[in-house]
N, CA, C and O of each residue as an XYZ file, in Angstrom:
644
protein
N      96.795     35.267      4.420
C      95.433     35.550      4.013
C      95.191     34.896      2.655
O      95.913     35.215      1.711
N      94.270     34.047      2.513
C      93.613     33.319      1.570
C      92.419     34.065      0.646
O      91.806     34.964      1.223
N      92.043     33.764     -0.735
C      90.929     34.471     -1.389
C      90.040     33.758     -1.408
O      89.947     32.957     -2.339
N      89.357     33.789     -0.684
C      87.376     33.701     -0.384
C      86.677     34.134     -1.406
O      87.199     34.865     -2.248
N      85.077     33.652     -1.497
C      84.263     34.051     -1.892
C      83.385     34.238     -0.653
O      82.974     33.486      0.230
N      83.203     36.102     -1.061
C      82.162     36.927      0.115
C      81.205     37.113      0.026
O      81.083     37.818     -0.976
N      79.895     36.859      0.641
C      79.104     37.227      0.193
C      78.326     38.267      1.632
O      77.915     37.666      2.625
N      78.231     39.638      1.552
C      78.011     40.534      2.474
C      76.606     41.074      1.693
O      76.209     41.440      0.587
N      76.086     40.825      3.269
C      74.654     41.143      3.340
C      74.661     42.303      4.571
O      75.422     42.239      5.537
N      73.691     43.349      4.356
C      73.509     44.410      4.887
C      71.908     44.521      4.815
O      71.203     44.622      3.811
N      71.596     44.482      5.958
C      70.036     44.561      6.713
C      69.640     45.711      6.265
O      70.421     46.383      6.940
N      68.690     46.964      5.297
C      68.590     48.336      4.882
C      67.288     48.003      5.959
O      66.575     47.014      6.134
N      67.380     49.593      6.686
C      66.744     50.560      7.331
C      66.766     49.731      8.978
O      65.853     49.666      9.802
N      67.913     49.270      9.034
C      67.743     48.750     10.294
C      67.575     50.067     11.864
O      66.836     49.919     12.837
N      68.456     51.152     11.613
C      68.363     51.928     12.760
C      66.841     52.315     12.772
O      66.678     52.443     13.985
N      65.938     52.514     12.349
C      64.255     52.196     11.972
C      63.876     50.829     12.941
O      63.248     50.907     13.997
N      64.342     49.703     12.406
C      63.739     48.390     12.793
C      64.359     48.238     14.350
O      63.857     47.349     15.038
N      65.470     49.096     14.963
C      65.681     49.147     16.393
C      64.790     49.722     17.353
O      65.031     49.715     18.560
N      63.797     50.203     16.855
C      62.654     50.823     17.715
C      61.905     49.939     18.041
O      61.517     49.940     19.210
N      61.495     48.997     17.221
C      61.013     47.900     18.169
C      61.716     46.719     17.939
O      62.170     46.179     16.930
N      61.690     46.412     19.318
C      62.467     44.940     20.066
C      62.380     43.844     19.293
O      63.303     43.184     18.817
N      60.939     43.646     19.171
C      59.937     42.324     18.899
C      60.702     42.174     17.615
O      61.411     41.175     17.499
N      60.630     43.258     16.400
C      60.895     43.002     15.134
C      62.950     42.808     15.017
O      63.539     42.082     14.216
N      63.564     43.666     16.035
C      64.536     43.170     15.790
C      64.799     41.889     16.251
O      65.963     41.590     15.986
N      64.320     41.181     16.716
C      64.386     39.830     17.394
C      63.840     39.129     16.358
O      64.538     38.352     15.707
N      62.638     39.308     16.110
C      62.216     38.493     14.903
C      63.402     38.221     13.638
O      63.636     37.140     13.099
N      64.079     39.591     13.344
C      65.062     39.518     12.600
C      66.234     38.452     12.661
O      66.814     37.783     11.806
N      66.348     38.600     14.233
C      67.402     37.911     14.461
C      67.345     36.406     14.475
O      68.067     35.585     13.910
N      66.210     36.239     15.334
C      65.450     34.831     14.829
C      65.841     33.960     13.317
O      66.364     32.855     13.178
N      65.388     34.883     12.360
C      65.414     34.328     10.784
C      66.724     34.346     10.573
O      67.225     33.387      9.988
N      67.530     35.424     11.001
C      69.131     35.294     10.373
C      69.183     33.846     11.445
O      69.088     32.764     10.865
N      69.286     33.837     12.509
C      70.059     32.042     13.205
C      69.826     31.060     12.589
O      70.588     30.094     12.547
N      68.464     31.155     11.862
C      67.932     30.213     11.068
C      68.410     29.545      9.910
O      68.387     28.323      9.760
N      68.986     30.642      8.830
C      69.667     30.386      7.840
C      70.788     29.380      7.167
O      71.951     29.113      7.471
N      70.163     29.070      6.419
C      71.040     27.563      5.630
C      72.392     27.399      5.694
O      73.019     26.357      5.885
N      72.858     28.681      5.493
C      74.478     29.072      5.726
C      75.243     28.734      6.930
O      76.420     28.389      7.034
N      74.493     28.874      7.666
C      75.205     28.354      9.283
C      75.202     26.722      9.102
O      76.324     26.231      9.228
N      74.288     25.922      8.865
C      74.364     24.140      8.574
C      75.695     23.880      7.476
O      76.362     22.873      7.711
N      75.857     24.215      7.013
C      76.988     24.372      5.519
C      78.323     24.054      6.039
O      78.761     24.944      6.768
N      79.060     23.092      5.885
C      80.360     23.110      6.675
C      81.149     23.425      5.854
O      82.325     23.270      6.181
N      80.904     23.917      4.649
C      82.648     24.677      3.735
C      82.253     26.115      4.050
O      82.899     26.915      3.374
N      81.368     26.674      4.891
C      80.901     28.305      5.107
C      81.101     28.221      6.412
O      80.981     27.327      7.249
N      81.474     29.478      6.420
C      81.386     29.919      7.900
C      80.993     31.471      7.597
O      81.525     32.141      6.712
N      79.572     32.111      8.827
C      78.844     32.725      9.120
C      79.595     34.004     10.060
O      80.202     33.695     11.086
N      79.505     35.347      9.652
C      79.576     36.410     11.278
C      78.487     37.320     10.901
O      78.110     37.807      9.835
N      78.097     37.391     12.144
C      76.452     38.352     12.420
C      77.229     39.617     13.358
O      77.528     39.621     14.552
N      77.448     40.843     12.116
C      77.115     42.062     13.974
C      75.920     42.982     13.370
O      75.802     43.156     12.158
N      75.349     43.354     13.997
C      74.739     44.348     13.898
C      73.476     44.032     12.882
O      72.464     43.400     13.187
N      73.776     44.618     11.612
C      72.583     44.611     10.576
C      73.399     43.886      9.387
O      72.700     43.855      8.374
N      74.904     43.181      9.167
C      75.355     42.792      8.421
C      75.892     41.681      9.096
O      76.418     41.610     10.206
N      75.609     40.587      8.003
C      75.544     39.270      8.073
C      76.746     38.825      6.773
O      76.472     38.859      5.574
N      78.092     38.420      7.345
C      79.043     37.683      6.236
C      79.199     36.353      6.108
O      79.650     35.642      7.005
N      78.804     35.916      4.897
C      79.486     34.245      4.670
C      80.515     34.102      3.368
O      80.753     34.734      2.338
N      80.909     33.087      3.922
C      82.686     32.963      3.348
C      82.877     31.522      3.403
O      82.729     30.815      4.400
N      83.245     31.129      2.154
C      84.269     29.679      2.397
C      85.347     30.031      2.881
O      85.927     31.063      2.542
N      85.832     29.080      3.890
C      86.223     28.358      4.848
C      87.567     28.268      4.266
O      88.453     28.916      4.823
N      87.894     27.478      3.103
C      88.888     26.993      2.258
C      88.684     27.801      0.690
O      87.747     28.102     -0.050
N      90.272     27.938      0.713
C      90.183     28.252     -1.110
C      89.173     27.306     -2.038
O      89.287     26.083     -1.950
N      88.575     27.659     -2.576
C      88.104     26.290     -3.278
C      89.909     25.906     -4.528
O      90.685     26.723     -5.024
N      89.911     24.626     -4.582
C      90.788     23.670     -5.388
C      90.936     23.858     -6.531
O      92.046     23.931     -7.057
N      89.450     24.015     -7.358
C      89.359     23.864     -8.713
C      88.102     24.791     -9.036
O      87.448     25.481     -8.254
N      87.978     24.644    -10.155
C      86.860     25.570    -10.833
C      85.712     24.889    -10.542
O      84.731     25.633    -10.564
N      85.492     23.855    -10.303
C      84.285     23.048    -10.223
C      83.775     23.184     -8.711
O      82.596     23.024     -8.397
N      84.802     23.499     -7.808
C      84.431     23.845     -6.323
C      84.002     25.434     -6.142
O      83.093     25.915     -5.466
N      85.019     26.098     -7.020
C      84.202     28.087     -7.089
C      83.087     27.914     -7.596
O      82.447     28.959     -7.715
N      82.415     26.681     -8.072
C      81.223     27.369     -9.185
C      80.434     26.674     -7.915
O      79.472     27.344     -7.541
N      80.617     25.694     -7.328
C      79.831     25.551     -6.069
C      79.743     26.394     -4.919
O      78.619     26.567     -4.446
N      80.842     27.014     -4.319
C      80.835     28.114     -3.665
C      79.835     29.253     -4.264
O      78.946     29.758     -3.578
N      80.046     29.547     -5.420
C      79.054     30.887     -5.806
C      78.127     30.692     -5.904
O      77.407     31.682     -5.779
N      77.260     29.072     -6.248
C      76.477     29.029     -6.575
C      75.165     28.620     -4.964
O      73.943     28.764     -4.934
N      76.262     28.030     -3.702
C      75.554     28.037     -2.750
C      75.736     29.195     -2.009
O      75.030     29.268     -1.003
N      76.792     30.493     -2.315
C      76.535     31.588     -1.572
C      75.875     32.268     -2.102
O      75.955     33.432     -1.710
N      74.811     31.977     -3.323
C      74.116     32.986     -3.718
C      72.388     32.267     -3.389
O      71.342     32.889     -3.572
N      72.494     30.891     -2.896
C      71.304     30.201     -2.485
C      71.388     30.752     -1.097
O      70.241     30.704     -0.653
N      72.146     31.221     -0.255
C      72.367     31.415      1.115
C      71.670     33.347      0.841
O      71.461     33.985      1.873
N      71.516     33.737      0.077
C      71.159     34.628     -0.415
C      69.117     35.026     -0.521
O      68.424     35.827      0.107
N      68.824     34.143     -1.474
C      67.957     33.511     -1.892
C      67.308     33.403     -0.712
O      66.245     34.020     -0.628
N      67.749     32.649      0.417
C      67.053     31.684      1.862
C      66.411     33.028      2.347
O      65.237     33.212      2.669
N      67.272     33.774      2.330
C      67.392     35.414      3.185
C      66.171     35.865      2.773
O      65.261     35.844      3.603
N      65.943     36.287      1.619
C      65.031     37.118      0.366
C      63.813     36.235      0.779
O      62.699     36.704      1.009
N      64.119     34.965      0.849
C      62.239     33.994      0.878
C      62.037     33.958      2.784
O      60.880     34.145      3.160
N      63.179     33.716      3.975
C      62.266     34.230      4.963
C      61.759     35.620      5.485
O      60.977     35.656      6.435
N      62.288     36.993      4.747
C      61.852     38.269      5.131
C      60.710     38.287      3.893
O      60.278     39.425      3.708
N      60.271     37.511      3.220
C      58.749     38.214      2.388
C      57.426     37.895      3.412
O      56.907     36.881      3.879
N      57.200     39.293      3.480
C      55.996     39.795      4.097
C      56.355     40.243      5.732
O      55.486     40.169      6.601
N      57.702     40.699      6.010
C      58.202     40.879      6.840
C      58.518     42.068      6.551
O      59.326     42.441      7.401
N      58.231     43.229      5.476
C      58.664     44.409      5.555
C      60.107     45.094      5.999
O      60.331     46.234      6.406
N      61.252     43.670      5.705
C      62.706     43.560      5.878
C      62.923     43.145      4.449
O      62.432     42.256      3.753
N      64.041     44.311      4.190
C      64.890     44.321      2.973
C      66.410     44.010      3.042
O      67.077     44.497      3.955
N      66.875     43.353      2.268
C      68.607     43.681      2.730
C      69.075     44.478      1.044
O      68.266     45.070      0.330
N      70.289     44.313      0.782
C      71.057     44.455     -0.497
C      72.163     43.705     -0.287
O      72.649     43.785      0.841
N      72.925     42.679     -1.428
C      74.044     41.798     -0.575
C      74.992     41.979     -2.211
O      74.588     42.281     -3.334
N      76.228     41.673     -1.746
C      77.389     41.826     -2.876
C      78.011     40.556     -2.449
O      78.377     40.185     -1.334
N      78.054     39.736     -4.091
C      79.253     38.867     -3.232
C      80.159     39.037     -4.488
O      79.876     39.298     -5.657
N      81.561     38.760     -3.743
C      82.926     39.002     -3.894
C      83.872     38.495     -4.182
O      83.272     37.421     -4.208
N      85.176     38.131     -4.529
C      86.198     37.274     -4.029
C      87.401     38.249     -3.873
O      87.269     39.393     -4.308
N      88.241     37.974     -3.446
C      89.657     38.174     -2.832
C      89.953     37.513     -1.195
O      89.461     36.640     -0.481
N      91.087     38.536     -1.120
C      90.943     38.033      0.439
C      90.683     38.335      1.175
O      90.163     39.446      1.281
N      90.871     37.579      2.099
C      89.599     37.595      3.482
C      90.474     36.561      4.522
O      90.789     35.389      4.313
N      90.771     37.454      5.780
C      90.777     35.993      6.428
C      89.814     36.821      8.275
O      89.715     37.947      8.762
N      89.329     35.367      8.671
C      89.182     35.319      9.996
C      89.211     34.364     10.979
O      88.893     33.178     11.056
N      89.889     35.574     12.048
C      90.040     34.254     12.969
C      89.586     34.965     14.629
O      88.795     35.896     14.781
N      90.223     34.336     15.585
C      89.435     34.171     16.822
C      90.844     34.621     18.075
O      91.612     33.681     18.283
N      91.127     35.803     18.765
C      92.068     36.088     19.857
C      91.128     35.770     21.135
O      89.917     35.555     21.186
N      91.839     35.803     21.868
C      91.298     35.138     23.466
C      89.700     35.698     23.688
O      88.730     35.027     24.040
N      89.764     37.501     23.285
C      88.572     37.924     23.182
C      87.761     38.885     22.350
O      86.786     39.587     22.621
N      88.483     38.692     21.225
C      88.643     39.361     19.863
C      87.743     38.695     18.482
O      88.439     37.860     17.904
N      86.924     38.805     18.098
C      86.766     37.963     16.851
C      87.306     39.346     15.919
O      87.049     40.532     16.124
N      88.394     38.542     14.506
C      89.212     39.032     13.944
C      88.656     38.923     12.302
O      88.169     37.845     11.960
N      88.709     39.694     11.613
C      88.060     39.884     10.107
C      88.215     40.862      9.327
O      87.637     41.941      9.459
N      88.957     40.597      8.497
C      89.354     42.129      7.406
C      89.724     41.369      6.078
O      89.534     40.173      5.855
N      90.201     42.154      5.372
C      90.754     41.915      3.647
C      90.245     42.397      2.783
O      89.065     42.725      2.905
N      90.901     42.610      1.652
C      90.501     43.529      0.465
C      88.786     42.966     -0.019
O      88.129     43.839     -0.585
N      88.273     41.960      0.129
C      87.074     41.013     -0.457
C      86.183     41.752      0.615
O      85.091     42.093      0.159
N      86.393     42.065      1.889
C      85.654     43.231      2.764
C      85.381     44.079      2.403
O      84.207     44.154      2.042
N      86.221     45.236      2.255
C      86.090     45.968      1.931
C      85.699     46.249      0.564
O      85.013     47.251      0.362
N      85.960     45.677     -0.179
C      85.178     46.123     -1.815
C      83.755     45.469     -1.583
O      82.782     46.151     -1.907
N      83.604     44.556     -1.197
C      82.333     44.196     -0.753
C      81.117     45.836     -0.652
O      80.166     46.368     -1.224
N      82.383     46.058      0.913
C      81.192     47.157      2.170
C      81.659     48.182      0.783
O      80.836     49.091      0.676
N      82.466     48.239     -0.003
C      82.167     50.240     -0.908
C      81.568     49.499     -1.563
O      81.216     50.468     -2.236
N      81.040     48.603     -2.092
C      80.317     48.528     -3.401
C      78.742     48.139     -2.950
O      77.909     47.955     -3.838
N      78.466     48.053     -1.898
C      77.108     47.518     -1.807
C      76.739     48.654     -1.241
O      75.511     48.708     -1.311
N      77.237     49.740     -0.631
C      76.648     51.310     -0.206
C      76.629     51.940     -1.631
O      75.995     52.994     -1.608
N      77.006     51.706     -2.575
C      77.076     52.794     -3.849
C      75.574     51.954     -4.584
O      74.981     52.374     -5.577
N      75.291     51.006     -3.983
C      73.656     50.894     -4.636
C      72.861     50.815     -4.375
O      72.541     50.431     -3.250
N      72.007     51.172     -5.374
C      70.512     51.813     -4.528
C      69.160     50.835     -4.980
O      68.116     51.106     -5.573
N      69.410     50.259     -4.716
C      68.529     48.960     -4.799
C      68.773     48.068     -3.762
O      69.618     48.090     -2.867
N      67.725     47.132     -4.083
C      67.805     46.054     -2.919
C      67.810     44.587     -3.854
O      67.420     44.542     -5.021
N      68.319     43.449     -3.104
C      68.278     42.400     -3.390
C      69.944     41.202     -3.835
O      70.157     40.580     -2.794
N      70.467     40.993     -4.366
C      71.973     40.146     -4.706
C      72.407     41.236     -5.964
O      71.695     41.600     -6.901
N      73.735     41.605     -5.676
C      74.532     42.029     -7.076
C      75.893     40.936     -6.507
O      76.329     40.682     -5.384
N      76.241     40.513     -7.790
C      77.440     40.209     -8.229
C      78.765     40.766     -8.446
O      78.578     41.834     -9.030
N      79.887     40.600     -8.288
C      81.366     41.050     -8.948
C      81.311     40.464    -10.378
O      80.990     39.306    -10.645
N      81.581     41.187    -11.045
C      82.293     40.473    -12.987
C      83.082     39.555    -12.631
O      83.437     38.697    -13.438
N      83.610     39.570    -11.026
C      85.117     38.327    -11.046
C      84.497     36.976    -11.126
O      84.891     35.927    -11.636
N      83.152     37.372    -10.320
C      82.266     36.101     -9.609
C      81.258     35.270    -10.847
O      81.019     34.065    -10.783
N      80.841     36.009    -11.745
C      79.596     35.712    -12.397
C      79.832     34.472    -13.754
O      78.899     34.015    -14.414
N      81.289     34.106    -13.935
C      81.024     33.303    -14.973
C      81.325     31.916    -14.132
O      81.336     30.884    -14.803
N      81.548     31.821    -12.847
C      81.395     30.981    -12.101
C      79.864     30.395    -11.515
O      79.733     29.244    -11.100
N      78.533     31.585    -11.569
C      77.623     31.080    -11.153
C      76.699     30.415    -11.759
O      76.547     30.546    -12.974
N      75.707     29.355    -10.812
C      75.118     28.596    -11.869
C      73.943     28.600    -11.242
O      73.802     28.744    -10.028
N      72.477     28.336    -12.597
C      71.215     28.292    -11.957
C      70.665     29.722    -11.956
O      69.437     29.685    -12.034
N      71.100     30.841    -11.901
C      70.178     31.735    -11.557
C      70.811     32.523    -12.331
O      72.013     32.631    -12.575
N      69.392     33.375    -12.912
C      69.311     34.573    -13.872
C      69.977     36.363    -13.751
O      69.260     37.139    -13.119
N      71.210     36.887    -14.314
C      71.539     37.777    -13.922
C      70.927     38.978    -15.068
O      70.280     38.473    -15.986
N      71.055     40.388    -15.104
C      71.376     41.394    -15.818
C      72.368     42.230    -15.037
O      72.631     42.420    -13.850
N      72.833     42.671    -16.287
C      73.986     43.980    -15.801
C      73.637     45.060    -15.274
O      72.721     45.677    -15.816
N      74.134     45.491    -14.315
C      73.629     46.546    -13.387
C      74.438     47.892    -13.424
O      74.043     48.998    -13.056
N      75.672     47.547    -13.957
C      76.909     48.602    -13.832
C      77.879     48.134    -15.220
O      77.408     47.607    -16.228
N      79.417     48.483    -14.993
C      80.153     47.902    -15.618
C      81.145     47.211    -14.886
O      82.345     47.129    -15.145
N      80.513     46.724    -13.946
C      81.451     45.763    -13.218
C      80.623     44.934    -12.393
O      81.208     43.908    -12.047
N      79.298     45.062    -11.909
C      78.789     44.449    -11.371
C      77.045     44.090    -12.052
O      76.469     45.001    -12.646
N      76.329     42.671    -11.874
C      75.259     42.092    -11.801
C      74.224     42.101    -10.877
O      74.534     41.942     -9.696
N      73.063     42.253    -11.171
C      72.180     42.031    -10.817
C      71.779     40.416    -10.496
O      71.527     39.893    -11.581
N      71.648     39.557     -9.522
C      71.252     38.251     -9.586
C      69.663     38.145     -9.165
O      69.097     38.682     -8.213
N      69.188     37.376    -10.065
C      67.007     37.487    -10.164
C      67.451     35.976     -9.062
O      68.050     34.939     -9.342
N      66.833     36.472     -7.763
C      66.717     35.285     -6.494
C      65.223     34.398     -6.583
O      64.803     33.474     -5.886
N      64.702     35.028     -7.616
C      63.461     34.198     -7.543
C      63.634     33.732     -9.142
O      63.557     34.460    -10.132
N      63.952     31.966     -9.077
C      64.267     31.809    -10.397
C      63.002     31.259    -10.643
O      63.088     30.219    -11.297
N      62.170     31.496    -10.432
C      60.355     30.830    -10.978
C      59.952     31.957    -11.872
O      58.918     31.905    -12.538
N      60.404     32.518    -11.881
C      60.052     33.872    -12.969
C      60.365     33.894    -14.093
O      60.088     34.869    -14.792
């Protein structure tokens, strides 16, 4: 198992948005859509109302993590600009440690510590929109954070502001 950068997105009030079809489809629609799937150092898993992307490869050097964080937090961003005016919210954490996944005859396979601190840390907040890890943030570039905790950031997805 290799250390990734995670970035876990969680769909809020989806058992709500299962009542109707149309809108979960619509949903689903916009997630297939997403920039993250074209990206060949990312790779994408969709179940349910949570959507994970992950490099692929360790990044090498510092100059490749600051690209990783800085396009898993645009893969972020994409999310936030096709649900406005769609009355769809998510909240997303991204992460690093490890992570690995892979593929059994009829199994898709996915776990590691970068999971799981991910899924406890993005249920303990009560807001919506990108928070950061302290591990992640002196790696990112381009977009405006505040401190949200003592370990985690707030990232502002709309940098026109």
């Amino acid at each position: 198992m290799k250390n990734k950068f995670l970035l876990y997105i969680d769909i809020l009030g989806f058992s709500d948005l299962v009542s109707s079809e149309e809108r979960v489809r619509d949903l689903y629609e916009v997630i297939d859509s997403l920039n993250a799937h074209d990206h060949d150092v990312f790779s994408t898993i969709v179940f349910s109302d949570t959507i994970l992307v992950y490099n692929k490869k360790p990044p090498a050097n510092r100059e490749t993590a600051e690209y990783i964080v800085w396009y898993a937090t645009e893969f972020a961003e994409d999310l936030h600009f096709r649900l406005i005016g769609k009355d769809i919210y998510f909240r997303a954490y991204l992460s690093h440690g490890e992570f690995d996944h892979y593929t059994l005859k009829n199994t898709e396979c996915f776990f590691g510590r970068a999971l799981v601190d991910a899924y406890n840390n993005e249920k303990t907040i009560q807001s919506t929109g990108l928070f950061i890890d302290e591990k992640c943030l002196d790696l990112l570039r381009f977009f405006d954070t505040e401190r949200f905790d003592d370990k985690r950031y707030f990232v502002y997805l709309e940098r026109t502001f």
